[in-house]
C-alpha positions as CSV (number, residue, x, y, z in Angstrom):
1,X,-12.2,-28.5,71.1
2,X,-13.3,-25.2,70.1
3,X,-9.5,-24.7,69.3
4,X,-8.7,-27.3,67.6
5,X,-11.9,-26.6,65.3
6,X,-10.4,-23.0,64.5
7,X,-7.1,-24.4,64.2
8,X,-8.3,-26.9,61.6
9,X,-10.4,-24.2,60.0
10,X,-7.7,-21.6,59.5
11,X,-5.0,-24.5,58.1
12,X,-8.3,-25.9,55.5
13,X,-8.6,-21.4,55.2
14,X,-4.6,-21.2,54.3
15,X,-4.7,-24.0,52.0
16,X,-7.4,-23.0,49.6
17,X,-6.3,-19.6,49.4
18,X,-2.8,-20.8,48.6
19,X,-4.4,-23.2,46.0
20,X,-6.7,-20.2,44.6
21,X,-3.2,-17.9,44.2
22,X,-2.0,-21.1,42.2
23,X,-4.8,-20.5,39.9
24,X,-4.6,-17.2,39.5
25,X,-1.1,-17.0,39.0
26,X,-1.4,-20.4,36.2
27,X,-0.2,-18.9,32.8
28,X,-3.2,-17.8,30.1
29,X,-2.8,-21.1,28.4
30,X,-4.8,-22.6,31.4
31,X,-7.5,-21.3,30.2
32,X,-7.8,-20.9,26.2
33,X,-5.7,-21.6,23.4
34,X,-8.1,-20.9,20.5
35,X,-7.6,-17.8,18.9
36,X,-6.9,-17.7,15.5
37,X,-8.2,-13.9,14.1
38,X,-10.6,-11.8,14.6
39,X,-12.1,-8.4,13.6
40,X,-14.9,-6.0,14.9
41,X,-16.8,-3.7,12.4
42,X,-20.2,-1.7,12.9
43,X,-23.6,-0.4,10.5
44,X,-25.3,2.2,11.4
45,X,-29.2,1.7,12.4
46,X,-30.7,5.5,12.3
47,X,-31.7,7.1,15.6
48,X,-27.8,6.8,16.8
49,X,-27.9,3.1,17.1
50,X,-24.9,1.1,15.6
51,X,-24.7,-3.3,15.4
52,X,-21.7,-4.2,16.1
53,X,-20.4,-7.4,15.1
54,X,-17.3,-9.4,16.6
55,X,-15.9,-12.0,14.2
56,X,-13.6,-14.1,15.7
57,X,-11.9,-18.0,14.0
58,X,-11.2,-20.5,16.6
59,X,-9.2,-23.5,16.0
60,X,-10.7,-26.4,16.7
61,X,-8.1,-27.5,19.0
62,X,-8.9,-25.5,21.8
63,X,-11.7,-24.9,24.1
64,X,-15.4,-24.2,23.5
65,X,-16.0,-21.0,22.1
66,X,-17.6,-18.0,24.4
67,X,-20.8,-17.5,25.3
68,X,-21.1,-13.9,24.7
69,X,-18.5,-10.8,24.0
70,X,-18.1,-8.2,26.2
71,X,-17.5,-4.8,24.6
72,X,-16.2,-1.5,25.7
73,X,-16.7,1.8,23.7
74,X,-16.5,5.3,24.4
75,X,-14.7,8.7,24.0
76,X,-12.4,10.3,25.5
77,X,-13.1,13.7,24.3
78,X,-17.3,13.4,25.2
79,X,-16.2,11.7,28.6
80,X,-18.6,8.9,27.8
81,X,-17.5,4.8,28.6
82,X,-20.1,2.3,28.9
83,X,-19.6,-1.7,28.1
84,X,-22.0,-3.7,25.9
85,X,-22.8,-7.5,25.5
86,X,-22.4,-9.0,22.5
87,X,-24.9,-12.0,21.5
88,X,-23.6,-14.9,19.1
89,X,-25.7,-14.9,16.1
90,X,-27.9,-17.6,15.6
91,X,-26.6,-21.2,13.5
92,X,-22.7,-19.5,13.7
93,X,-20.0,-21.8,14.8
94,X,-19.9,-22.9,11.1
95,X,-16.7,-24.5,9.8
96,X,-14.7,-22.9,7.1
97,X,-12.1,-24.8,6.1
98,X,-11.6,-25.7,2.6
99,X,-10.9,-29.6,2.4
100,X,-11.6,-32.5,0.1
101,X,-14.8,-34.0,1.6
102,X,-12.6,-37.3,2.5
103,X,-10.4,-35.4,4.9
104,X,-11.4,-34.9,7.9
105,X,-9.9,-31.7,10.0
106,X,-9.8,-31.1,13.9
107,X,-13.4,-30.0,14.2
108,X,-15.0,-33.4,13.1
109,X,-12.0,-35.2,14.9
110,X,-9.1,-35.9,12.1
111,X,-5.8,-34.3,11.7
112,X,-5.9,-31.2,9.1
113,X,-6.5,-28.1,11.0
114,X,-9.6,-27.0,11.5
115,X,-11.2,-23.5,11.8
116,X,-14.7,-22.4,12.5
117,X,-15.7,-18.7,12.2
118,X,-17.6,-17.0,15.1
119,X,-19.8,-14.2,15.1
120,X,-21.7,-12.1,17.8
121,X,-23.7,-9.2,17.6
122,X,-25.2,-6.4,19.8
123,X,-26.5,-2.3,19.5
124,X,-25.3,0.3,21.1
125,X,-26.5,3.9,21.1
126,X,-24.2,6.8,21.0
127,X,-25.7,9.5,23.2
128,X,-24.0,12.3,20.9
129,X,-21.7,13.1,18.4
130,X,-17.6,13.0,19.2
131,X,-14.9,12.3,17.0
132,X,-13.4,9.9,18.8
133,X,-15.6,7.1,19.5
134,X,-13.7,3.3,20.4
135,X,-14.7,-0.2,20.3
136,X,-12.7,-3.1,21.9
137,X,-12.7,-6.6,22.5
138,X,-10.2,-8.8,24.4
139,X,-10.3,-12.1,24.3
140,X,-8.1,-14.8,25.9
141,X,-6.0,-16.5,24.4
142,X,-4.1,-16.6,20.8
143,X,-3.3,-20.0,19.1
144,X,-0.7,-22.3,20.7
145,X,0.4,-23.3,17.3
146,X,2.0,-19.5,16.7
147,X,5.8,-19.7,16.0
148,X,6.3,-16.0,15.9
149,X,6.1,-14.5,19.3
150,X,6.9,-15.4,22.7
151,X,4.9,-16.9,24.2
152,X,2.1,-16.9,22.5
153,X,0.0,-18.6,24.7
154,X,-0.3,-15.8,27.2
155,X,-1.2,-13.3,24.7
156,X,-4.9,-11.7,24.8
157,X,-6.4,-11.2,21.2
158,X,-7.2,-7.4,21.2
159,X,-9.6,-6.0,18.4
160,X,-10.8,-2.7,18.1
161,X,-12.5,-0.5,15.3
162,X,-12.8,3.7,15.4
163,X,-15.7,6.3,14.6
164,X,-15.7,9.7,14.1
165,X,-19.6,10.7,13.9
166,X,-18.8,14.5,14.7
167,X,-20.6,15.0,10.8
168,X,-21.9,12.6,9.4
169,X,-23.0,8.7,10.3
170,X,-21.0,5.6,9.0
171,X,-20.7,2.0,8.5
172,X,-17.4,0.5,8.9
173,X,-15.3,-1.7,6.1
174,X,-16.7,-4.8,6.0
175,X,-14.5,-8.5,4.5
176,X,-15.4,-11.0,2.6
177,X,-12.3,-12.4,2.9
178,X,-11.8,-14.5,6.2
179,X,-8.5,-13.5,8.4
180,X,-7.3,-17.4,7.9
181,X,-4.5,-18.2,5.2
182,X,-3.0,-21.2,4.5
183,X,0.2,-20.0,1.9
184,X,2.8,-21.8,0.2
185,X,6.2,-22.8,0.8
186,X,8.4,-21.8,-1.9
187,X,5.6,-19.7,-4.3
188,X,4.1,-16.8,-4.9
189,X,1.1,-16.5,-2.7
190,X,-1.5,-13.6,-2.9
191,X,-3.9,-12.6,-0.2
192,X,-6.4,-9.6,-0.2
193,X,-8.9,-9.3,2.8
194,X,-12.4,-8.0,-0.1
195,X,-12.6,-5.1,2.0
196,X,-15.4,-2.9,0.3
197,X,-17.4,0.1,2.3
198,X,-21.0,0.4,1.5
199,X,-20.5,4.1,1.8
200,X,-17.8,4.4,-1.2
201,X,-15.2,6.0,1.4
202,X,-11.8,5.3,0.4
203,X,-9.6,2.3,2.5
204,X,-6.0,2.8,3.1
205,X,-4.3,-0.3,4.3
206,X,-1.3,-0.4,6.9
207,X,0.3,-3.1,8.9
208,X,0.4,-2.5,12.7
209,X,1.7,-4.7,15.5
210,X,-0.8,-7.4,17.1
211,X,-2.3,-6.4,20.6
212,X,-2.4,-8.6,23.3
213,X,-4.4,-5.0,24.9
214,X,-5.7,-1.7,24.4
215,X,-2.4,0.1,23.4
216,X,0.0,-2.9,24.6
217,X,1.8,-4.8,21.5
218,X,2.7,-8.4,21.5
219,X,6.4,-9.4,21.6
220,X,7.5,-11.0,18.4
221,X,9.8,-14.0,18.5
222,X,13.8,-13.3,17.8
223,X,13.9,-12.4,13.6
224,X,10.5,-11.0,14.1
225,X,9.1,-7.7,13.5
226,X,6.7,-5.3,12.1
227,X,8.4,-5.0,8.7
228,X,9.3,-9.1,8.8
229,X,6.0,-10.6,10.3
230,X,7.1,-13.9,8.9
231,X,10.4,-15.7,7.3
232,X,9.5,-14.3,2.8
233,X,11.7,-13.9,0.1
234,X,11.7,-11.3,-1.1
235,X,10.2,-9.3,1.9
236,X,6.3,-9.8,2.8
237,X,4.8,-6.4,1.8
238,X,1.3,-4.8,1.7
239,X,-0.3,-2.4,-0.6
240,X,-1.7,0.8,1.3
241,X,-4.3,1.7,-1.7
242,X,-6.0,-2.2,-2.7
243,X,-4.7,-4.0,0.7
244,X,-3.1,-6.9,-1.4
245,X,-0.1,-8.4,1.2
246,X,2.3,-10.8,-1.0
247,X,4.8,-13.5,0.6
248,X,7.0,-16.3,-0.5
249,X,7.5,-17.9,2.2
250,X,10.9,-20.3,2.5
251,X,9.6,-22.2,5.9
252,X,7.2,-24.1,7.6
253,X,5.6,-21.2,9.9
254,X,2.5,-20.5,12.0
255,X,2.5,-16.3,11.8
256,X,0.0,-13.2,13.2
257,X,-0.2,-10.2,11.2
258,X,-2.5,-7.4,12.0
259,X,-3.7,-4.6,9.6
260,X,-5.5,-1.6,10.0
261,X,-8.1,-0.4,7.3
262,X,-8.4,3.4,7.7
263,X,-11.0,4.9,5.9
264,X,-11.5,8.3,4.6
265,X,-14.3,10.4,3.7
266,X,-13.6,13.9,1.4
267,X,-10.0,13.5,2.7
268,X,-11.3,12.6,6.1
269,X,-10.4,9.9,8.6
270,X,-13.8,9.0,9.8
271,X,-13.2,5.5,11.0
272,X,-11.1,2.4,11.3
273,X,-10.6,-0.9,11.9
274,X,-7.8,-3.8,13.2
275,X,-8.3,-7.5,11.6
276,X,-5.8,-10.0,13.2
277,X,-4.7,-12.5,10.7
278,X,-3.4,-15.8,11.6
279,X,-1.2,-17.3,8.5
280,X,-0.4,-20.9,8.2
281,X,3.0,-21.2,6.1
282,X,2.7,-24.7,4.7
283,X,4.5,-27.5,2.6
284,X,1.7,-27.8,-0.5
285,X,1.9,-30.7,-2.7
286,X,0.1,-28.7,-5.7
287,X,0.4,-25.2,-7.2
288,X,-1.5,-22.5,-5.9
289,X,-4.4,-21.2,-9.1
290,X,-4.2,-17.4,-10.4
291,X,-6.1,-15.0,-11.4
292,X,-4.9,-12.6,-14.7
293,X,-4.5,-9.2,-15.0
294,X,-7.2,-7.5,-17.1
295,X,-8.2,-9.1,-20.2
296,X,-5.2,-11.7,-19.8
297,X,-2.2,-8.6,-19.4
298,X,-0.6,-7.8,-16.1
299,X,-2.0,-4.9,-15.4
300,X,-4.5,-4.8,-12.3
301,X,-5.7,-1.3,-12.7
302,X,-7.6,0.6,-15.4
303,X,-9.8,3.5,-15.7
304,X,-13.1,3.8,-17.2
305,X,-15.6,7.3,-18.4
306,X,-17.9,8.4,-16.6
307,X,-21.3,7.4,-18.2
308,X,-19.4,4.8,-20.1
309,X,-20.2,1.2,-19.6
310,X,-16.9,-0.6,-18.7
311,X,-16.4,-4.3,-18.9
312,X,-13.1,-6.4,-19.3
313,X,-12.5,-10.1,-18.7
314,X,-10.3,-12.0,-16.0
315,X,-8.8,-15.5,-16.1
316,X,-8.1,-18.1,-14.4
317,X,-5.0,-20.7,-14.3
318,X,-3.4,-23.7,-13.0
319,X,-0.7,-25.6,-14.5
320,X,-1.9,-28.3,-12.6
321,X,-4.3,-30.0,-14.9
322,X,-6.2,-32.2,-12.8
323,X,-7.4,-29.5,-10.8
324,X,-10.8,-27.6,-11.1
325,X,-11.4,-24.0,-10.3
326,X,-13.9,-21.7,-8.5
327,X,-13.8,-18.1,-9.4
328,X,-15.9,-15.4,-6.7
329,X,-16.0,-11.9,-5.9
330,X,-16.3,-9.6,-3.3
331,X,-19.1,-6.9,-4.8
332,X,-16.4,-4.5,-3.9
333,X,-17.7,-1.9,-6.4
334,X,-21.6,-0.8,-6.2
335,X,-23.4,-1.0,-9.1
336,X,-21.4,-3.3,-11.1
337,X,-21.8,-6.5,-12.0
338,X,-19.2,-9.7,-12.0
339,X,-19.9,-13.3,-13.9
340,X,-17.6,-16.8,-13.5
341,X,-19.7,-19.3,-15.5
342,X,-18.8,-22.5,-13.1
343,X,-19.6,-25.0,-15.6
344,X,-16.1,-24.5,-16.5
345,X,-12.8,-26.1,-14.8
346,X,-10.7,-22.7,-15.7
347,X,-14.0,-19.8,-15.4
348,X,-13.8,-16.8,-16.7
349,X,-14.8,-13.7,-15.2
350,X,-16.5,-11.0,-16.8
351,X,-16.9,-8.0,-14.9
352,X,-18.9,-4.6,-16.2
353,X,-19.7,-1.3,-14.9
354,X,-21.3,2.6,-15.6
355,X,-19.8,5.2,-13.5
356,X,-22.1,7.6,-12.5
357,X,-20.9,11.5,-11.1
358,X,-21.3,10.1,-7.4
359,X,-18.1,7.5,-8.6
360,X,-16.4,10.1,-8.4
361,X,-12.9,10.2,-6.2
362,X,-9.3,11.0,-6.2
363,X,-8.8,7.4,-5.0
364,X,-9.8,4.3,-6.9
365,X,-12.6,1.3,-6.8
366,X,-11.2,-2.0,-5.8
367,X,-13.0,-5.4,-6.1
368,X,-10.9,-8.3,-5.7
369,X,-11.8,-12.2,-7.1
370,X,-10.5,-14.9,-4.9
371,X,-9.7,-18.2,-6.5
372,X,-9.5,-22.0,-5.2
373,X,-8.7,-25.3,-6.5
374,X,-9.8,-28.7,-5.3
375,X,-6.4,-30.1,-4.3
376,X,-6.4,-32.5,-1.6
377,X,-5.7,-32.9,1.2
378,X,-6.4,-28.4,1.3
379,X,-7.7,-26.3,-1.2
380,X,-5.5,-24.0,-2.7
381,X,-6.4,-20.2,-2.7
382,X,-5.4,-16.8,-3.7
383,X,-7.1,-13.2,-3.7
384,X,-6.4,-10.8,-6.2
385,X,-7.7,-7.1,-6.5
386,X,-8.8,-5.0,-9.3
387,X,-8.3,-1.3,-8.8
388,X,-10.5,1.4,-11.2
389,X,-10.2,5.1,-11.7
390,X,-13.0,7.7,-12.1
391,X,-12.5,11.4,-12.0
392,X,-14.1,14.4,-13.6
393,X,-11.2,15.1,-16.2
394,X,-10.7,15.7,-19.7
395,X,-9.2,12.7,-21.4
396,X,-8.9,11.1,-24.9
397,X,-11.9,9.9,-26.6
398,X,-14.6,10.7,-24.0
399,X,-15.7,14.3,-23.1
400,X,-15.3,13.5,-19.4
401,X,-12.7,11.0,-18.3
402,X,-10.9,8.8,-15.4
């Protein structure tokens, strides 16, 4: 009897290990299928203590979100690793998809895709100074609804941001732009992420290749690429000094781009950051508003005197009358100031600033104004950036110039 007891026990044994392999060996999308962008940026605290906050944007399609983050940092040069929990912050989980209030999106159980932004927080304190300090996140698993890589269901979202605190302390870029964009089939579409740094370092802007780990690249689909992220004519690009990327997309698309801000202190690379970017290519049934260029040219970029006041007016536009505008900004330059009167269905905005000595920098301020309609059954949107220049040289009509 004994036998037969061990003989039962070691087939019931067999079968659940076999069933447990099954599990494990079950493709990511098993699990999660809600990833749709992320980043990871940091503030200093004093005392070598830095927040980090995760931001991630789940579609509403897949499972729940986490219940916590788990972080690695360290450095390799300092020999230092150590993990961290990150906290979601209290009320987040908020929806942020623009709709007309009688649509209803995925996250309140109707069609039109919905999105709600994440966020999670936690401190960690750097026992010294190194040059190399790293923060990661991976999370499972990236959007189903992705068109351009293979497989995208079994691809990890990996997120990481950089510090070099060998010098001085720092806070990390920081968006007011979210890493969701719904763009246009057949127009012009504009999309900046209102990066600013609190500090006033300067933030270069490149595209890199989506993780799916530390130092391990997705695979695009066949026609994909680095340089051709998604199906544009002409080619999508990206502007290393403001960040702007521009597209025209010819076909219905679900696309992942990743950039990289890097951002430099007296010439210095003292940190960076990765945002992935999840880009819905869509068939609109209105025409996407603008912004102009400064006081109605197309020019983006001025400069200004230092102890001079600046100001200079931007406008809006859509040739589709009906619609009814809201102009914002992302405070991308300190001490400025930025006005878009909403009593109006096209608002102006009226931006104004003094430089002072500290403005000074070989590389220029950049705010950008983001734009949105009320089209139904989606909003239509568009970022555009403002670049200034202020450095201590002689120039026409002011005793120092930019």
């Amino acid at each position: 009897m004994k036998r037969k007891n061990d003989l039962l026990s070691g087939v019931l044994y067999a079968i659940l290990i076999g069933f447990a392999t099954i599990l494990l060996l079950q493709p990511k999308q098993a699990n999660a299928t809600h990833m749709a962008g992320a980043d990871l940026t940091y503030t200093y605290l004093g005392n070598n203590q830095y927040e980090i906050r995760y931001t991630f944007y789940r579609d509403c399609v897949g499972i729940p979100a986490q219940t916590y983050i788990p972080l690695d940092f360290g450095s390799a040069t300092c020999g230092y690793f150590s993990t961290a929990t990150l906290l979601p912050i209290p009320g987040t989980g908020q929806q942020i998809t623009h709709v007309c209030p009688w649509a209803q999106t995925t996250c309140d159980g109707g069609t039109a895709t919905g999105i709600q932004k994440w966020e999670y927080t936690g401190i960690v304190t750097l026992p010294q100074a190194c040059p190399d300090w790293h923060f990661g996140a991976t999370e499972c698993c990236r959007n189903g609804a992705i068109t351009t890589l293979v497989d995208p269901l079994n691809y990890n979202m990996y997120i990481e941001a950089t510090l070099d605190n060998s010098t001085s302390n720092n806070n990390s870029a920081v968006f007011s732009n979210i890493p969701i964009a719904f763009e246009c089939i057949g127009q012009n579409n504009y999309y900046n992420h209102g990066g600013y740094d609190i500090d006033g370092d300067s933030l270069v802007y490149q595209f890199v290749v989506p993780r799916d780990l530390q130092n391990v690249p997705v695979v695009y689909a066949s026609g994909y690429s680095l340089a051709n992220p998604l199906t544009s004519s002409p080619a999508v690009t990206i502007s290393s000094t403001t960040g702007d990327i521009f597209m025209h997309p010819v076909t219905n698309e679900v696309a992942v781009l990743a950039v990289q801000i890097q951002e430099y202190r007296n010439g210095i690379l003292i940190g960076t950051v990765i945002r992935d970017i999840q880009v819905y290519i869509i068939q609109c049934n209105n025409n996407l508003p603008l912004m102009s260029g400064i006081n109605g040219t197309p020019s983006f970029s001025t400069s200004a005197c230092l102890g001079s006041t600046i100001c200079f007016d931007v406008f809006s536009s859509d040739i589709d009358a009906q619609d009814s505008l809201t102009v914002e900004w992302n405070q991308g330059i300190p001490g400025s100031t930025f006005s878009a009167p909403m009593s109006s269905t096209r608002p102006t905005g009226h931006f104004c600033w003094t430089p002072t000595p500290a403005d000074v920098r070989s590389q220029p301020w950049v705010f950008t104004v983001n734009v949105r309609d009320n089209a139904c059954p989606v909003n239509g949107e568009q970022t555009f950036s403002y670049s200034i220049l202020c450095k201590r040289t002689y120039c026409s009509g002011c005793k120092y110039g930019c």
